[in-house]
C-alpha positions, 0 to 999 in steps of 0.5 A: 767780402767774406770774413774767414777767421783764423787761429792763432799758430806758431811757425815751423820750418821745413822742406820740395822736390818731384814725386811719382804716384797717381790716384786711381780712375773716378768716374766720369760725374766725379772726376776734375778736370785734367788741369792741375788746380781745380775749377775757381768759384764763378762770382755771380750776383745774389740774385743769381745764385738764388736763381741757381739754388732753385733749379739744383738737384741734390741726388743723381742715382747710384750704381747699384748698392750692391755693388758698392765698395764701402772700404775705399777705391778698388786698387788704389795705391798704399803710397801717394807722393806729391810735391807740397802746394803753397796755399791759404788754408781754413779750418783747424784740422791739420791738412796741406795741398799737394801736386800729383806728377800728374798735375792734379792737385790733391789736398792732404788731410792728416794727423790723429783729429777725428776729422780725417775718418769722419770725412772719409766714412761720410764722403763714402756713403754719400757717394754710395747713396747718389748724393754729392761729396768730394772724393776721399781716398785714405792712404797709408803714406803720403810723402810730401816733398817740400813739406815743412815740419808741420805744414799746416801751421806754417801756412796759417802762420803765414797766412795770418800776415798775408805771407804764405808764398815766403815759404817757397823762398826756404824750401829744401827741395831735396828732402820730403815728409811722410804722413801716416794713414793720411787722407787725400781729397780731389774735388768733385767735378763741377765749378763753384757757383758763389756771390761776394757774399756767401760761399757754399749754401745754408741748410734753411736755403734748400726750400729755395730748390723749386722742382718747377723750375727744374731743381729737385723734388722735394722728396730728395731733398728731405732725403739729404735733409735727413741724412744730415740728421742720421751723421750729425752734420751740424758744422754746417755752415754755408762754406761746408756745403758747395753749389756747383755748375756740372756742365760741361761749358761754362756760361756767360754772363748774363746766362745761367748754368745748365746743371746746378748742384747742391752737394756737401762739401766739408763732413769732418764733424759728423758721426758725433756730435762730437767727431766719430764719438759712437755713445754720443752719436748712439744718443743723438735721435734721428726724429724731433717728433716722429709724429709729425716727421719733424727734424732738428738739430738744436740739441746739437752744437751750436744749435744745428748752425744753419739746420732749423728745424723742419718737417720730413716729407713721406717720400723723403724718408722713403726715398732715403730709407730705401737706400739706406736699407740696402747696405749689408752688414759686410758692406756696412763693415767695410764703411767704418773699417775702411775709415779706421773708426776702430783706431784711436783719434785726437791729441789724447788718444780718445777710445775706438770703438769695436766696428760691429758696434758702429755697425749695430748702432748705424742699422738701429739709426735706419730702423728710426727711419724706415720705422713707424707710420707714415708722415704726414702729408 
C-alpha cells in the first residue's frame, strides 16, 4: 500500500452549519460531476496503468489565447460559504474540504504560505495553454460553517491517530470562520486511474506515452515537459501529478479507459524554486544545454524528484513557444495580479515583487524558448 507521512501538529478546537453560495459555471471538459464528492480513484493492476499511461494525451487545444482570462473566472463571487468537510489531509499547506449548498465539494486552500498563489498562477496558465490542471478560483472570503479555529491542523492531529471523524462529535453548528484571500479547488473532470502501488505518475514515466498506441505525440508531451522547467515544478512527486479516464462511462474490469489523461495536479511549489521567489525564479534556466535542447532540473530541490533529465524535441519547444508567445502583456498582467504575486507571502512576510517584474522576467523566460536555433532532431 502507499506510505503518506505525516507532521507532527497540535490540536485546535472549533465550530458547522449551512452556507449559501455556488461557484461559477466550468466548462464542460472541466467541470465534476454534479455529486458532491468527486469521482474515487479506480485500482487497477501495474500493468494496467502503464497500459493507460501509453495511450494518454497531455494537451487538448485551447480557446483562443486571445480571449483567455488570466485574472480568474469571468463573474465569480467575492464571497464563498460552505459547510467544513471531516477528511484526511496531505501535505503541509494549510487547506480544508468544504460543502457547497450545491452539494459540490471544494477544498479551501488558505493562509500567507506562497503555496496559495503559486497554484492559482499555475492552474490558470495551464488552463489557458490547453494542458490539464485542477480549477482554481481565489476568492476574497470563504466563510466556513463548522470550522475548527485552525482546521488544518486538527485534521492532521486526528489524523495522525486515525481519528478525524471525533470532530464531527464537537462541532458547534452555529458558528462559522472566515478565511481572507483564500483558494477554493474543484477537481478536474475525470476518474483516477491508480494501482496499489503509485498514485498519480513520474515525470520519467512520460516516455511510456506511445502515440502509436494513440497517447500523445511527443511534441506535446516535451511541451508539458518544458513547461515544467519554464515553473520550476520540482515537487513533483508521482502524487503531484493525476492520470485520470474523461470518458464519460466508466470501464469494466478487464476493459480499458477510453480516453486517459495526464495532466498536473499539485503546483504550489512552482515560480521558485522556492515558492513564488521571482530572483530565484529569474536565475533558474530554462536549458541544461541549449545546444542539444537538453532539460534538467538537478539544480533544483531535491534534484528535480522525479524530473531526469532529457532532451526537447523540435516541435515540443515549437509547440509550447507558439503558445506562450501569444499572451500579451495585459493578459500576462492579469495572470500574476490575479494571483496576488504582488502581496506578501509566508509566515515572515516575505517581500513581493512589483508585477511588471514578473511580467518582464516571464517574457525573457519565453525568449530562452522561442530563441536560438532549432533542436536537433
Amino acid at each position: 500500500m502507499r506510505v503518506r507521512v505525516l507532521t507532527a501538529v497540535l490540536l485546535v478546537g472549533g465550530a458547522v452549519a449551512i452556507g449559501a453560495a455556488s461557484l461559477p459555471q466550468q466548462s464542460a471538459a472541466e467541470q465534476a460531476p454534479p455529486t458532491g464528492k468527486p469521482p474515487s480513484a479506480k485500482s487497477v493492476s501495474p500493468e494496467e496503468r502503464v497500459a493507460a499511461l501509453a495511450r494518454a494525451t497531455v494537451w487538448q487545444p485551447p480557446p483562443p489565447l486571445a480571449k483567455a482570462i488570466l485574472a480568474g473566472v469571468a463573474n465569480q463571487p467575492r464571497e464563498i460559504t460552505c459547510t467544513f468537510l471531516i477528511s484526511h489531509l496531505g501535505g503541509t499547506a494549510p487547506k480544508f474540504d468544504c460543502l457547497l449548498p450545491s452539494g459540490k465539494r471544494v477544498r479551501v486552500k488558505y493562509g500567507t504560505s506562497p503555496e496559495v498563489p503559486s497554484e492559482v498562477a499555475s492552474s490558470r496558465l495551464l488552463h489557458a495553454l490547453g494542458f490539464g490542471a485542477d480549477n482554481m478560483m481565489l476568492v476574497e472570503k470563504v466563510r466556513c460553517y463548522g470550522c475548527p479555529t485552525e482546521p488544518f491542523v486538527t485534521m492532521k492531529t486526528l489524523g495522525l491517530a486515525g481519528m478525524e471523524k471525533l470532530y464531527g462529535k464537537v462541532m458547534d453548528q452555529s458558528e462559522y470562520k472566515d478565511f481572507e484571500w483564500a483558494a477554493v479547488e474543484t477537481r478536474h473532470y475525470g476518474r483516477p486511474i491508480e494501482s496499489d502501488e503509485v498514485e498519480g505518475w513520474a515525470f520519467f514515466e512520460l516516455g511510456l506515452i506511445d502515440p502509436g498506441k494513440g497517447g500523445a505525440p511527443r511534441a506535446h508531451v516535451d511541451a508539458l515537459r518544458l513547461l515544467a522547467v519554464f515553473l520550476a515544478h520540482w515537487d513533483n512527486k508521482s502524487e503531484n501529478q493525476r492520470l485520470v479516464c474523461l470518458s464519460d462511462e466508466d470501464w469494466a474490469t478487464g476493459q480499458q479507459c477510453a480516453r486517459p489523461y495526464a495532466m498536473l495536479q499539485d503546483l504550489g511549489a512552482a515560480w521558485g524554486p522556492r515558492k513564488v521567489d521571482l530572483p530565484k525564479w529569474e536565475k533558474a534556466p530554462i536549458w541544461a544545454d541549449r545546444a542539444s535542447c537538453t532539460v534538467s532540473m538537478d539544480a533544483l530541490p531535491y534534484h528535480g524528484a522525479t524530473f531526469s533529465p532529457v532532451k526537447i524535441s523540435e516541435a515540443g519547444r515549437k509547440h509550447l513557444g507558439g503558445l506562450l508567445s501569444q499572451l500579451t502583456d495585459l493578459q500576462l498582467d492579469d495572470l500574476f495580479r490575479g494571483a496576488r504575486f504582488d502581496h506578501t507571502t509566508g509566515m515572515i512576510g516575505l517581500h513581493a515583487s512589483p508585477i511588471h517584474e514578473w511580467v518582464r522576467v516571464f517574457k525573457a523566460k519565453v525568449s530562452e524558448i522561442v530563441s536560438g536555433p532549432a533542436c536537433p532532431q
